[in-house]
mmCIF entry with sequence, helices, sheets and N, C-alpha, C, O atoms, coordinates in Angstrom:
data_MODEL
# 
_entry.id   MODEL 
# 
_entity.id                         1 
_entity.type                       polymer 
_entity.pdbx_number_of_molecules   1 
# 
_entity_poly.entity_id                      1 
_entity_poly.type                           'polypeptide(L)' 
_entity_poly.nstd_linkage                   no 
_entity_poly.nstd_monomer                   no 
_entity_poly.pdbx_seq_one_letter_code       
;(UNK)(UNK)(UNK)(UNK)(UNK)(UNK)(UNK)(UNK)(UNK)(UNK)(UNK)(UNK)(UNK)(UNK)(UNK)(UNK)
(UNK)(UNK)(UNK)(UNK)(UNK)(UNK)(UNK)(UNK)(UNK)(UNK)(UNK)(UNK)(UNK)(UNK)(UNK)(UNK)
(UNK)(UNK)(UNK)(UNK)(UNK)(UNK)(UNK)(UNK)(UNK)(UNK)(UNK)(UNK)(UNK)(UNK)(UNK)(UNK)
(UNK)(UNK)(UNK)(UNK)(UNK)(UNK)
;
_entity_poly.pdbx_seq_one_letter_code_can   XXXXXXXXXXXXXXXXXXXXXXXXXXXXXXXXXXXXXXXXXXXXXXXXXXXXXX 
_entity_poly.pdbx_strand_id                 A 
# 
loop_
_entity_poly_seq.entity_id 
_entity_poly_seq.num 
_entity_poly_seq.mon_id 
_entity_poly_seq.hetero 
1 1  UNK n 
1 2  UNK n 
1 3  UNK n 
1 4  UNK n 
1 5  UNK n 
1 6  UNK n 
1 7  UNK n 
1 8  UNK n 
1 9  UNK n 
1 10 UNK n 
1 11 UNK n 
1 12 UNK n 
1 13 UNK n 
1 14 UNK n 
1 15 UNK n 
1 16 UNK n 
1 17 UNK n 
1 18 UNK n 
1 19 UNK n 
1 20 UNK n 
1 21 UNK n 
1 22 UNK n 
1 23 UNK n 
1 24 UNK n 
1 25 UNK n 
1 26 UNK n 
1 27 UNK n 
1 28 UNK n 
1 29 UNK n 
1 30 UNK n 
1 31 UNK n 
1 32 UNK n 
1 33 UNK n 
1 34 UNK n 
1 35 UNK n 
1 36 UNK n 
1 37 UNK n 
1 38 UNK n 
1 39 UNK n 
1 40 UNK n 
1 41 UNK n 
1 42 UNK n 
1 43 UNK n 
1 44 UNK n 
1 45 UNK n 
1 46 UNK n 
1 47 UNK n 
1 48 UNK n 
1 49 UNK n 
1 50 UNK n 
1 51 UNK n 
1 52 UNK n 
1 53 UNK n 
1 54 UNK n 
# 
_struct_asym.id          A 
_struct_asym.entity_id   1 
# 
loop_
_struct_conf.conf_type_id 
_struct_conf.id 
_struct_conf.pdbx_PDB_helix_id 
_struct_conf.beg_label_comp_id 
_struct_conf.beg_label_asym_id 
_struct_conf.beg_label_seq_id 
_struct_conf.pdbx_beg_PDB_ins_code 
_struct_conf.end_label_comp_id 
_struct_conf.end_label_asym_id 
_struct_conf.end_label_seq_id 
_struct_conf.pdbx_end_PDB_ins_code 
_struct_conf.beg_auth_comp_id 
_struct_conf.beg_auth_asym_id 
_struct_conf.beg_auth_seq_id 
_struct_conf.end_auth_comp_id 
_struct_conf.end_auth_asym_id 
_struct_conf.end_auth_seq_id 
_struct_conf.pdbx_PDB_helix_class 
_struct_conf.details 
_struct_conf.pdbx_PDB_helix_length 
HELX_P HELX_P1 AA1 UNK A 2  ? UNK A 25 ? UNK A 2  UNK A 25 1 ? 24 
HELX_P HELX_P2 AA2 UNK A 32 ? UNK A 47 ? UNK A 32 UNK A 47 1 ? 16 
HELX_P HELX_P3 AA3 UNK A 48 ? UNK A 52 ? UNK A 48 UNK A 52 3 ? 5  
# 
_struct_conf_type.id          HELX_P 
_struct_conf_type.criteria    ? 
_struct_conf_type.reference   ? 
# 
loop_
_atom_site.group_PDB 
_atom_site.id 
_atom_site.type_symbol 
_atom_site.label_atom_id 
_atom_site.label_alt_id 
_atom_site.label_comp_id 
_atom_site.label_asym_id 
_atom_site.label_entity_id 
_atom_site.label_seq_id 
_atom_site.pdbx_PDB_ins_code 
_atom_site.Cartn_x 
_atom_site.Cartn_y 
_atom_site.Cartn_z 
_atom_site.occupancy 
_atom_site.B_iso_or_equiv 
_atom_site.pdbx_formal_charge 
_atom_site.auth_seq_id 
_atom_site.auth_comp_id 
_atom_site.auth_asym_id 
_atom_site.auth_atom_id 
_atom_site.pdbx_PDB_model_num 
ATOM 1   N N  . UNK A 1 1  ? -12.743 -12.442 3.657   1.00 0.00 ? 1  UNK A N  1 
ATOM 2   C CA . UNK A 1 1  ? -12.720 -11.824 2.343   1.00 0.00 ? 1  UNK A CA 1 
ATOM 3   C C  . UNK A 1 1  ? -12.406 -10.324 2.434   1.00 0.00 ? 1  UNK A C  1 
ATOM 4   O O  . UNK A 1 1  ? -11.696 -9.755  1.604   1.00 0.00 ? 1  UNK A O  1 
ATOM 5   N N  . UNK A 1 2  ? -13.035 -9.646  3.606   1.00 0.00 ? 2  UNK A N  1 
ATOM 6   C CA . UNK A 1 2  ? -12.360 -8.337  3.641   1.00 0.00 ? 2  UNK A CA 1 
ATOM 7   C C  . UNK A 1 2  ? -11.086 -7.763  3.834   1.00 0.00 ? 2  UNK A C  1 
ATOM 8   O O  . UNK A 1 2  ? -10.562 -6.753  3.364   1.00 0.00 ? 2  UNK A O  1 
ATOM 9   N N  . UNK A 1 3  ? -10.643 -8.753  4.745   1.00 0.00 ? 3  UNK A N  1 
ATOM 10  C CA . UNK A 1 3  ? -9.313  -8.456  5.340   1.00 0.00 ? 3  UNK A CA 1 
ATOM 11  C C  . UNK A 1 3  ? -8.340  -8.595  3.680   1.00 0.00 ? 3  UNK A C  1 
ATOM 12  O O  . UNK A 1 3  ? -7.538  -7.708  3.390   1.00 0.00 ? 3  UNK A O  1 
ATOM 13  N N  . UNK A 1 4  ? -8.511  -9.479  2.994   1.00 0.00 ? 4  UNK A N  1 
ATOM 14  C CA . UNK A 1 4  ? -8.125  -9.851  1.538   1.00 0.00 ? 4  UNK A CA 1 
ATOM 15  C C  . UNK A 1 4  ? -8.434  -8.512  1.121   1.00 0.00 ? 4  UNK A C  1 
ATOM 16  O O  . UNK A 1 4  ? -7.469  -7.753  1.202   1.00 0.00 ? 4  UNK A O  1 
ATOM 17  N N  . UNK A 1 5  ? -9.483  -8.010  0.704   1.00 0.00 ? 5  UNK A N  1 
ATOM 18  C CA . UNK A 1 5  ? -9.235  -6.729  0.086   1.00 0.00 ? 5  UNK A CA 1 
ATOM 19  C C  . UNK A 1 5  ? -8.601  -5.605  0.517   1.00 0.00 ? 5  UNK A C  1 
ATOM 20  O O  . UNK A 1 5  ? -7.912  -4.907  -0.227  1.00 0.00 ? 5  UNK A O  1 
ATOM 21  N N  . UNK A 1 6  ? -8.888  -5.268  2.279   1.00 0.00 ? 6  UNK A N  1 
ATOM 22  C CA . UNK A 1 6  ? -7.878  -3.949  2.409   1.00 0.00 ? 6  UNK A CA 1 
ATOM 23  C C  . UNK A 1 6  ? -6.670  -4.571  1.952   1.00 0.00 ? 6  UNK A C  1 
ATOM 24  O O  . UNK A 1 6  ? -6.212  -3.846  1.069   1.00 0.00 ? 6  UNK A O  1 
ATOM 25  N N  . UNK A 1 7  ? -5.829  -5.718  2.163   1.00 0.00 ? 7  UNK A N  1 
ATOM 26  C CA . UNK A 1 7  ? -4.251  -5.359  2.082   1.00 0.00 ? 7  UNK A CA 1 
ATOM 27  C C  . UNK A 1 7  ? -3.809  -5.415  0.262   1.00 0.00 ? 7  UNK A C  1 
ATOM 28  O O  . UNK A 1 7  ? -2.707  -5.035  -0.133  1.00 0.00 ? 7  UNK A O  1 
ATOM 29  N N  . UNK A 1 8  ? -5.015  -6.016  -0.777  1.00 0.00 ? 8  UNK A N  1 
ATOM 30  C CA . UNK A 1 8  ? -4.874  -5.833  -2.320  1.00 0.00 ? 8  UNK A CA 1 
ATOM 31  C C  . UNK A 1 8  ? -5.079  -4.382  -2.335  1.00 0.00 ? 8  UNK A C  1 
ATOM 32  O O  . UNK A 1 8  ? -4.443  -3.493  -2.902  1.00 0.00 ? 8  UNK A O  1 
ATOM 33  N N  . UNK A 1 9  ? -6.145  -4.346  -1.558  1.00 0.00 ? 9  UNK A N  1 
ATOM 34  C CA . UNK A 1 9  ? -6.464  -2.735  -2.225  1.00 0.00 ? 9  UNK A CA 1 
ATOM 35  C C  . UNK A 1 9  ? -5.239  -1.742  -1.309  1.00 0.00 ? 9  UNK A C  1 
ATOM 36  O O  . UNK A 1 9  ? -5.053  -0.677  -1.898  1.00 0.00 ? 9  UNK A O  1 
ATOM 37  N N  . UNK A 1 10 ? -4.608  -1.844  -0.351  1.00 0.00 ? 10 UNK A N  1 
ATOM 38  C CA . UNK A 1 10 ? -3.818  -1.205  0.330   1.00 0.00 ? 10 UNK A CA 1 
ATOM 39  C C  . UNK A 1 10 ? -2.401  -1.403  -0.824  1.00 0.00 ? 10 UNK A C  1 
ATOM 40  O O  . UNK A 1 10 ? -1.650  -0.428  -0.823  1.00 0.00 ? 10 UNK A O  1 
ATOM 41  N N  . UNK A 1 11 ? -2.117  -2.231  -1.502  1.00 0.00 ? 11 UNK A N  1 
ATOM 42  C CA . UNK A 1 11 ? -0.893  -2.592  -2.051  1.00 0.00 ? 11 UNK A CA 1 
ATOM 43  C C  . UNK A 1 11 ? -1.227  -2.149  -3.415  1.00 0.00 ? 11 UNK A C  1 
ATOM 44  O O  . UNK A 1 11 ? -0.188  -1.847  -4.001  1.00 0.00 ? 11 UNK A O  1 
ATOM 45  N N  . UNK A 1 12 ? -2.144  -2.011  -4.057  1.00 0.00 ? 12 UNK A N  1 
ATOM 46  C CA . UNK A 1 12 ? -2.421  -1.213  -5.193  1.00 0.00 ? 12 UNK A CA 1 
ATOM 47  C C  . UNK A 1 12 ? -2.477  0.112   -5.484  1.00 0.00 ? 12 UNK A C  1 
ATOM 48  O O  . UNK A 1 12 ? -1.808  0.716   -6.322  1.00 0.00 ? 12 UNK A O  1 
ATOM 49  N N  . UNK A 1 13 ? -3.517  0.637   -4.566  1.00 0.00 ? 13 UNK A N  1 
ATOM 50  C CA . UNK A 1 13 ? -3.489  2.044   -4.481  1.00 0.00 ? 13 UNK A CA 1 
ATOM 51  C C  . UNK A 1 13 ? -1.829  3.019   -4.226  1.00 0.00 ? 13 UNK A C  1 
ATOM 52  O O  . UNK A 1 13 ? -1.420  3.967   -4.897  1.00 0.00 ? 13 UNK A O  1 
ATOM 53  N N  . UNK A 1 14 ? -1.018  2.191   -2.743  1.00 0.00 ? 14 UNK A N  1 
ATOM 54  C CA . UNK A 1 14 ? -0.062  2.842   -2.739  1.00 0.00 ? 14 UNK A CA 1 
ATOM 55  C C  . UNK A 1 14 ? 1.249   3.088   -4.195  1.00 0.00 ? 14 UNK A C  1 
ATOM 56  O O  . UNK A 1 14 ? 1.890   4.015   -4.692  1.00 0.00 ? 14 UNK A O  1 
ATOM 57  N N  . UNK A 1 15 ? 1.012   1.103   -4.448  1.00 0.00 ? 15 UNK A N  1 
ATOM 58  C CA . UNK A 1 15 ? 2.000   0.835   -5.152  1.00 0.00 ? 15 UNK A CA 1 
ATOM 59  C C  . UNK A 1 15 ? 1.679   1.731   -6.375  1.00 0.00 ? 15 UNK A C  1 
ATOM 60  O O  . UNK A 1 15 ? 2.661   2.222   -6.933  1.00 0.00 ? 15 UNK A O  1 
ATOM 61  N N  . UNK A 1 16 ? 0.551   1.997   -6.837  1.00 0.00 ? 16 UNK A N  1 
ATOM 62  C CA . UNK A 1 16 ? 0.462   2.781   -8.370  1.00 0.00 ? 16 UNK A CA 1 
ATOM 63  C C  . UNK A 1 16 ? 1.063   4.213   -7.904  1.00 0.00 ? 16 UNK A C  1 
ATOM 64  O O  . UNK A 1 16 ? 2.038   4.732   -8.446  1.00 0.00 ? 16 UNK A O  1 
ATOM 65  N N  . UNK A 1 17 ? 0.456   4.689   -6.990  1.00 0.00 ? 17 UNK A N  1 
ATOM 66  C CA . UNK A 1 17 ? 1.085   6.111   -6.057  1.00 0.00 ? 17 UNK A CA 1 
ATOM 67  C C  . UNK A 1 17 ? 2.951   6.383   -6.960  1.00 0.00 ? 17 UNK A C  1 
ATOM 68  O O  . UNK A 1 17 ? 3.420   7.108   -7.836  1.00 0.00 ? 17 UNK A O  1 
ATOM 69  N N  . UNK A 1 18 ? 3.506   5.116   -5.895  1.00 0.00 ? 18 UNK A N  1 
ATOM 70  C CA . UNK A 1 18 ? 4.497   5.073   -5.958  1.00 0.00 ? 18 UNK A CA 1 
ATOM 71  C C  . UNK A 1 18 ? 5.102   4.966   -7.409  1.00 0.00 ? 18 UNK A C  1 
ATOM 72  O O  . UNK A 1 18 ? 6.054   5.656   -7.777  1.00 0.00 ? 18 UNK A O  1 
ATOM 73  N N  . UNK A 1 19 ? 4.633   4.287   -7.987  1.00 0.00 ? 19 UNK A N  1 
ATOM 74  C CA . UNK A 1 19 ? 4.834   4.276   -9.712  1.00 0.00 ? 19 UNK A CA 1 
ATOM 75  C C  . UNK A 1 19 ? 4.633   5.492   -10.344 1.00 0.00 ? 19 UNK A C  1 
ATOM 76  O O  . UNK A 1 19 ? 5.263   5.892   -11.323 1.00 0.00 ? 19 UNK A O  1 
ATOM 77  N N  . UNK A 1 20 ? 3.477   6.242   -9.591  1.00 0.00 ? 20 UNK A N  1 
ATOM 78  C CA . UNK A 1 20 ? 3.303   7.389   -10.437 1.00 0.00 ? 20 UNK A CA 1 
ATOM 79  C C  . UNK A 1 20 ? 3.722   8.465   -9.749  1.00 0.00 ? 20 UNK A C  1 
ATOM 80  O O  . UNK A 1 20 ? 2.890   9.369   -9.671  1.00 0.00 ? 20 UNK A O  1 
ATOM 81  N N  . UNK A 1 21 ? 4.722   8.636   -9.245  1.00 0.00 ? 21 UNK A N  1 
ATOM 82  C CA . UNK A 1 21 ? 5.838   9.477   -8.353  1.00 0.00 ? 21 UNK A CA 1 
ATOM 83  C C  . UNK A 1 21 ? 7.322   8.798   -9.108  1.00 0.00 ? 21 UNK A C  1 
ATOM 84  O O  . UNK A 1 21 ? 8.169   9.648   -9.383  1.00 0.00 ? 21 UNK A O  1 
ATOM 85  N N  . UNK A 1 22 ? 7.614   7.571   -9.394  1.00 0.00 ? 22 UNK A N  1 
ATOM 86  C CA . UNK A 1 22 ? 8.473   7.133   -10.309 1.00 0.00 ? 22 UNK A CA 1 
ATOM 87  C C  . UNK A 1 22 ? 8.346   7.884   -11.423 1.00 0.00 ? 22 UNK A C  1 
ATOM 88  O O  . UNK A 1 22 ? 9.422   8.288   -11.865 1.00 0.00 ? 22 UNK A O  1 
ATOM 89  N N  . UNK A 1 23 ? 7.406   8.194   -12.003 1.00 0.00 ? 23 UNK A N  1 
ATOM 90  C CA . UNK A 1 23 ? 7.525   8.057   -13.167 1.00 0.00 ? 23 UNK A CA 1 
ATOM 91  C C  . UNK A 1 23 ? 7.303   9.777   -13.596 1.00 0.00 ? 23 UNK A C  1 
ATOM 92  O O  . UNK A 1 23 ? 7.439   10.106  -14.774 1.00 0.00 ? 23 UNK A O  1 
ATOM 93  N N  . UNK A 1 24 ? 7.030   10.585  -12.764 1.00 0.00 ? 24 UNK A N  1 
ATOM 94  C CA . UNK A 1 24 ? 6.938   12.080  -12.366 1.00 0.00 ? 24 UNK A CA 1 
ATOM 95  C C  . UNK A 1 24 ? 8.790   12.115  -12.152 1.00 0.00 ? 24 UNK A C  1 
ATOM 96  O O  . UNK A 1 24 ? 9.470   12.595  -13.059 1.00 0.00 ? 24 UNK A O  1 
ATOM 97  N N  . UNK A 1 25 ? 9.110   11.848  -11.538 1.00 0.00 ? 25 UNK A N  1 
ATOM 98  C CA . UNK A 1 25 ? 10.460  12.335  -10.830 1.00 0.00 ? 25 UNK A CA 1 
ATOM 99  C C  . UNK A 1 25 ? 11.658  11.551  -12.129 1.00 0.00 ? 25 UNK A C  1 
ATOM 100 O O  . UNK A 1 25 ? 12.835  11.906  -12.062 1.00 0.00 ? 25 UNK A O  1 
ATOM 101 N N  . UNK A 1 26 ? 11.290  10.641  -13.105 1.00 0.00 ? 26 UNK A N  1 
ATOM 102 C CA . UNK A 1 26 ? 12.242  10.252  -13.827 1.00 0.00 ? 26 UNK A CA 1 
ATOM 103 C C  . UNK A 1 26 ? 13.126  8.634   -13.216 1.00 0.00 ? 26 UNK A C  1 
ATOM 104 O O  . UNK A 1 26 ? 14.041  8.215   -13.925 1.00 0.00 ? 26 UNK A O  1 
ATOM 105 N N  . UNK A 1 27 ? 12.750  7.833   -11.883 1.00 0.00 ? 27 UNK A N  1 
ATOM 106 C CA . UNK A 1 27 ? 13.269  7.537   -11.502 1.00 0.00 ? 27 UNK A CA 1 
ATOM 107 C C  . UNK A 1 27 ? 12.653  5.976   -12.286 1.00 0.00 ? 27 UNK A C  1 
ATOM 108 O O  . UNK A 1 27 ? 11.534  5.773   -12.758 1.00 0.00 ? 27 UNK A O  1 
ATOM 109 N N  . UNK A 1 28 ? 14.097  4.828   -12.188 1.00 0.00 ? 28 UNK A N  1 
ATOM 110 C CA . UNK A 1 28 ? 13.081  3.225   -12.584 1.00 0.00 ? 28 UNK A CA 1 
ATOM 111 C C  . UNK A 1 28 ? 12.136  2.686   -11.601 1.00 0.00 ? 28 UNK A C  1 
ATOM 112 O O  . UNK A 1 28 ? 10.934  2.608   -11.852 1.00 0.00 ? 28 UNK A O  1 
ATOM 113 N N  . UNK A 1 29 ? 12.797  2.205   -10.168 1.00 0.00 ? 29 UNK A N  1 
ATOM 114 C CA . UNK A 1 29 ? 11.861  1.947   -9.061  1.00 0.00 ? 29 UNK A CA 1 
ATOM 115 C C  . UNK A 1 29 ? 12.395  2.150   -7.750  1.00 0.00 ? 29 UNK A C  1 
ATOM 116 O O  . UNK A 1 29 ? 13.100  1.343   -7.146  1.00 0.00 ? 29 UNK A O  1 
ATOM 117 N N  . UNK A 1 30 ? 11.903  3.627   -7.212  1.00 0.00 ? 30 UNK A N  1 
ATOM 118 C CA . UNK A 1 30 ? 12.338  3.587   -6.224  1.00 0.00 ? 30 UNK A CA 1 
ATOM 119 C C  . UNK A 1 30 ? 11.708  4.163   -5.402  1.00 0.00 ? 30 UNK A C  1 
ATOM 120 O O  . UNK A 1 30 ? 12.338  4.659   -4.469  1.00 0.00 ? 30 UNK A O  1 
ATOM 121 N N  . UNK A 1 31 ? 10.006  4.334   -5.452  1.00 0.00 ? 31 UNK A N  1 
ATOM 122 C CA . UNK A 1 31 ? 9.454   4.552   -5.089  1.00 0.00 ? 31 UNK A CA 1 
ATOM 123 C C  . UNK A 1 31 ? 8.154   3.584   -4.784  1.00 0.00 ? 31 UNK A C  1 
ATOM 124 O O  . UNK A 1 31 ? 7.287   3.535   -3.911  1.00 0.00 ? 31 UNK A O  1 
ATOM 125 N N  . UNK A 1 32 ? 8.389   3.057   -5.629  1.00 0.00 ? 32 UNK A N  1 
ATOM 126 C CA . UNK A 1 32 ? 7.664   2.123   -6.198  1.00 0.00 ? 32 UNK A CA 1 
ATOM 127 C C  . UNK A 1 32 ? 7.112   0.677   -4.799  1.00 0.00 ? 32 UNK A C  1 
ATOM 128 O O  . UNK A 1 32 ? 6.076   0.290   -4.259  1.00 0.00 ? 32 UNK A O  1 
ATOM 129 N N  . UNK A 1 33 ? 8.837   0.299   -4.781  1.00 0.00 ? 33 UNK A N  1 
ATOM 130 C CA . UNK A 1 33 ? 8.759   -0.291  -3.310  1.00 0.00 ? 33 UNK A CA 1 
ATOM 131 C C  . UNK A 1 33 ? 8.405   0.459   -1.717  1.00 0.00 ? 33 UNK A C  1 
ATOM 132 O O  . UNK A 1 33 ? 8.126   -0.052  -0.632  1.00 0.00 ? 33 UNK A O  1 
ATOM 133 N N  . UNK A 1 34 ? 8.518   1.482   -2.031  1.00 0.00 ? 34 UNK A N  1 
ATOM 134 C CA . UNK A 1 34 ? 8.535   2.416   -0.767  1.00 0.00 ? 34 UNK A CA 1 
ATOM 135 C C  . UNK A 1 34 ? 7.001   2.711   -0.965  1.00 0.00 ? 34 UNK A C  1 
ATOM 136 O O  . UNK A 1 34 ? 6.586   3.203   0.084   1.00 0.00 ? 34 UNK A O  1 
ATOM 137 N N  . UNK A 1 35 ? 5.971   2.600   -1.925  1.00 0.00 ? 35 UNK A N  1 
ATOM 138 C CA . UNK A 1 35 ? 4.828   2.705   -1.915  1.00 0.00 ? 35 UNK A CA 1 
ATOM 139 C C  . UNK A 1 35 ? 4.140   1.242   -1.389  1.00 0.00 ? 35 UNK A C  1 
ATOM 140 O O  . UNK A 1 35 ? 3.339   1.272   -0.454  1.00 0.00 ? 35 UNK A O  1 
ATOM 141 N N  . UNK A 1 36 ? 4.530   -0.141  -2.099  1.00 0.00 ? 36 UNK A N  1 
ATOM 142 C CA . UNK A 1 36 ? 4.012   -0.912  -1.853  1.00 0.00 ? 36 UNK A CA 1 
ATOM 143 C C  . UNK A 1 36 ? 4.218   -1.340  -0.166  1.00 0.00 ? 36 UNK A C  1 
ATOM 144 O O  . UNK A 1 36 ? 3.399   -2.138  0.289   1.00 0.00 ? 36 UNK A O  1 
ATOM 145 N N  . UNK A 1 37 ? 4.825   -1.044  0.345   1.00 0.00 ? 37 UNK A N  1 
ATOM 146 C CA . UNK A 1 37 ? 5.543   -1.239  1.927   1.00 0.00 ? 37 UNK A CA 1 
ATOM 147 C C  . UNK A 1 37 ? 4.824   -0.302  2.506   1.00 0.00 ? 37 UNK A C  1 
ATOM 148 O O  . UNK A 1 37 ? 4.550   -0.549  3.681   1.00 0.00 ? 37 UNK A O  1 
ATOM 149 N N  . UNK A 1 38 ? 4.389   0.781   2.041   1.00 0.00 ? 38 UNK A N  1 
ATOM 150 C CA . UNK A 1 38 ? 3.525   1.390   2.758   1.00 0.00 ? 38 UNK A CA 1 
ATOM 151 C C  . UNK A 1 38 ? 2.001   0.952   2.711   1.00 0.00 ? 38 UNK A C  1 
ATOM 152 O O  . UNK A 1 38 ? 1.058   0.655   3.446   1.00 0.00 ? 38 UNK A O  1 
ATOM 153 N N  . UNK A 1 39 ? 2.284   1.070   1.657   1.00 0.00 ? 39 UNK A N  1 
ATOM 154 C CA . UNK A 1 39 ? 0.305   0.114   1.382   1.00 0.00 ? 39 UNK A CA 1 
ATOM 155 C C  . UNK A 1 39 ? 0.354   -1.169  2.711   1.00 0.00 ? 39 UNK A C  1 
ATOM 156 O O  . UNK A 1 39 ? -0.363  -1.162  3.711   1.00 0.00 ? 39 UNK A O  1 
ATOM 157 N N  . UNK A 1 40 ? 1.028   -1.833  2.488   1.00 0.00 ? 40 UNK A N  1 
ATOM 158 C CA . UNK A 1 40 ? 1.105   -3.226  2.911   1.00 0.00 ? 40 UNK A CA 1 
ATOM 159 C C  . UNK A 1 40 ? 0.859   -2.570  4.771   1.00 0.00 ? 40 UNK A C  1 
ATOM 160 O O  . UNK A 1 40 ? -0.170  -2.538  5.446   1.00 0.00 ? 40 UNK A O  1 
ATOM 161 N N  . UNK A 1 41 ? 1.796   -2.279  4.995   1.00 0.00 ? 41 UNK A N  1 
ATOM 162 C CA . UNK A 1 41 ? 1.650   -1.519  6.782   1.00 0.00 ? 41 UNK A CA 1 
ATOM 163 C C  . UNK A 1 41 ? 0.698   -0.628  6.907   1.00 0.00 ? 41 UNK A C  1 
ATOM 164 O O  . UNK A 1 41 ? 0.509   -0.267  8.069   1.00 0.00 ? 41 UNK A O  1 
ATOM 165 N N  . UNK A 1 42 ? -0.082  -0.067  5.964   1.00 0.00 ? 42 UNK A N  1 
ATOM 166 C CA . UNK A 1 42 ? -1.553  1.084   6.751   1.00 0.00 ? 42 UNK A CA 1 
ATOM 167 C C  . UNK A 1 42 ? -2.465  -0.501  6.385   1.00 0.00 ? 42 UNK A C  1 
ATOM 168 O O  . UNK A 1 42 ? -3.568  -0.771  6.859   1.00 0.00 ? 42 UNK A O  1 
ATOM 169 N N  . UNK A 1 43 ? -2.096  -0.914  5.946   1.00 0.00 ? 43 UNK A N  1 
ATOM 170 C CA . UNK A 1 43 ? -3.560  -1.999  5.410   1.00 0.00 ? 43 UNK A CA 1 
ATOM 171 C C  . UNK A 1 43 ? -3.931  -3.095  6.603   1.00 0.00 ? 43 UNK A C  1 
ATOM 172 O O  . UNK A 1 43 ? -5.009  -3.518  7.020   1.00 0.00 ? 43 UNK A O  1 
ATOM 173 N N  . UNK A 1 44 ? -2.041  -3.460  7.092   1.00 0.00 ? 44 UNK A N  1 
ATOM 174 C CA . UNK A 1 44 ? -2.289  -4.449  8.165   1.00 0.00 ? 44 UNK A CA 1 
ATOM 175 C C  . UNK A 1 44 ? -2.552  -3.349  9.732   1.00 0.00 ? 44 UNK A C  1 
ATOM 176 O O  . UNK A 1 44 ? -2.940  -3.884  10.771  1.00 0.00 ? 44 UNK A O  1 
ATOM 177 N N  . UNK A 1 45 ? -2.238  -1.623  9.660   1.00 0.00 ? 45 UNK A N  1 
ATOM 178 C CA . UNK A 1 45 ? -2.665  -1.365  10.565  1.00 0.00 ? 45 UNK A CA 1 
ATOM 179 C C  . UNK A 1 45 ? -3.864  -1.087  10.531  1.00 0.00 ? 45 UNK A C  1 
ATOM 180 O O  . UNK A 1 45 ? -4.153  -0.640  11.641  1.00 0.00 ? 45 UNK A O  1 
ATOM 181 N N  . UNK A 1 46 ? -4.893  -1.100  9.759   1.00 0.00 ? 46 UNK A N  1 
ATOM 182 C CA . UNK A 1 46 ? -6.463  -1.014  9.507   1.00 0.00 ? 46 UNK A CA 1 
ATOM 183 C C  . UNK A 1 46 ? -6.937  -1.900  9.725   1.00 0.00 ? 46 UNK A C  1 
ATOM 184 O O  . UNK A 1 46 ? -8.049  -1.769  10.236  1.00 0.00 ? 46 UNK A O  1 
ATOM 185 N N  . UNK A 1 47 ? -6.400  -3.425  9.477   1.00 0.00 ? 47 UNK A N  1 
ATOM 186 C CA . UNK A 1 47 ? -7.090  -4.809  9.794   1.00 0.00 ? 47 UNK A CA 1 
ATOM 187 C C  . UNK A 1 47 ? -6.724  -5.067  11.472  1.00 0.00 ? 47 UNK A C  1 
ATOM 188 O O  . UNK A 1 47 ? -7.405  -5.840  12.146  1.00 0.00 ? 47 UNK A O  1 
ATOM 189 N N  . UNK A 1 48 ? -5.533  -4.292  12.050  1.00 0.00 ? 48 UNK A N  1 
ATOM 190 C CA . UNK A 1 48 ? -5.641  -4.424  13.220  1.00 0.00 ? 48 UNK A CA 1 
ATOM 191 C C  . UNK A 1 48 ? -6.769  -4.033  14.139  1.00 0.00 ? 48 UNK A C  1 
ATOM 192 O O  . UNK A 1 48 ? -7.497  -4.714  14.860  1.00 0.00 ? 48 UNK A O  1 
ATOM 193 N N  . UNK A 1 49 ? -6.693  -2.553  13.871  1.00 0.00 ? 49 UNK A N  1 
ATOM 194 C CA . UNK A 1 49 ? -7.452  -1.669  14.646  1.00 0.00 ? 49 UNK A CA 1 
ATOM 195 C C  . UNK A 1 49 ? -9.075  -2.345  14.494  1.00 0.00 ? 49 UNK A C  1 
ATOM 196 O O  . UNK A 1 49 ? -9.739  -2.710  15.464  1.00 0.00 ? 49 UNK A O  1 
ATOM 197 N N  . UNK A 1 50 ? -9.390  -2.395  13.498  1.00 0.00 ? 50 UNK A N  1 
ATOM 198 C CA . UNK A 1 50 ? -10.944 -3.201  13.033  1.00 0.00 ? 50 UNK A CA 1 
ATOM 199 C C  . UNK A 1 50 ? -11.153 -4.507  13.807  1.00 0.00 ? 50 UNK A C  1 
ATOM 200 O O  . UNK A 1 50 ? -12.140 -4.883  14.440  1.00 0.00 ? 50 UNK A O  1 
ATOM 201 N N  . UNK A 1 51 ? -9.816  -5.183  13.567  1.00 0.00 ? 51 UNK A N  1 
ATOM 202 C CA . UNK A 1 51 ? -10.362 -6.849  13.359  1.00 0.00 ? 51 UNK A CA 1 
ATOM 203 C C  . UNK A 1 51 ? -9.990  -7.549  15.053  1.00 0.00 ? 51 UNK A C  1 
ATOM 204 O O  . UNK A 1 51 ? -10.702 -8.360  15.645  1.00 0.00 ? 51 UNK A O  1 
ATOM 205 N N  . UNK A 1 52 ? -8.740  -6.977  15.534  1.00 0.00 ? 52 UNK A N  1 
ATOM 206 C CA . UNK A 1 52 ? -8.114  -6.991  16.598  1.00 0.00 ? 52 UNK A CA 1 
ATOM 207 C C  . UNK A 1 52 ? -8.310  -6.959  18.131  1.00 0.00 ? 52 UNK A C  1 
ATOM 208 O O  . UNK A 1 52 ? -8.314  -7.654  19.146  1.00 0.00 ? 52 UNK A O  1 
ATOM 209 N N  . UNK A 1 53 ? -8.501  -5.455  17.553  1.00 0.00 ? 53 UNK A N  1 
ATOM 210 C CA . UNK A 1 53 ? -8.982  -4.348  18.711  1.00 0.00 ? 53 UNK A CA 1 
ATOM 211 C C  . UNK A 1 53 ? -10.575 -4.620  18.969  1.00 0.00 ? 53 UNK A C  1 
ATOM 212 O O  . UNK A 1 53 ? -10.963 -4.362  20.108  1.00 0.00 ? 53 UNK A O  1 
ATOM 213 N N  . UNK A 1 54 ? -11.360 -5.019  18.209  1.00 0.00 ? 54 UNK A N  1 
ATOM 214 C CA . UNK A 1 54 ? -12.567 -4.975  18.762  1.00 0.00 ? 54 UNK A CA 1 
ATOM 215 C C  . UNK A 1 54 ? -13.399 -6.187  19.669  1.00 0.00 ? 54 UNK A C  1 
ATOM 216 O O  . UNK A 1 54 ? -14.527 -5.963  20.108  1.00 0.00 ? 54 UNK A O  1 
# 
C-alpha cells in the first residue's frame, strides 16, 4: 500500500507542478508531461532506495 502511494503521490505532486508552470508560462502541455515523468522516476527512485536496498 505504500509503495502505491509514493508513486500517486509522486505523479500528482509533480504533475500539478508541471501544470502549474504550464499555466504560468502560457503553454497547453508541455510541462505537464515533463512533470509527471519526473514524479514517476523520484517515486520509483524512493521505492528503490527504501524497499530494495534494504
Amino acid at each position: 500500500m505504500t509503495v502505491l502511494s509514493y508513486l500517486l503521490g509522486g505523479l500528482a505532486f509533480w504533475g500539478f507542478v508541471g501544470w502549474l508552470v504550464d499555466l504560468a508560462l502560457g503553454f497547453e502541455t508541455l510541462f505537464l508531461p515533463i512533470g509527471l515523468l519526473l514524479g514517476l522516476v523520484g517515486s520509483l527512485y524512493l521505492i528503490i532506495t527504501q524497499y530494495v536496498r534494504s
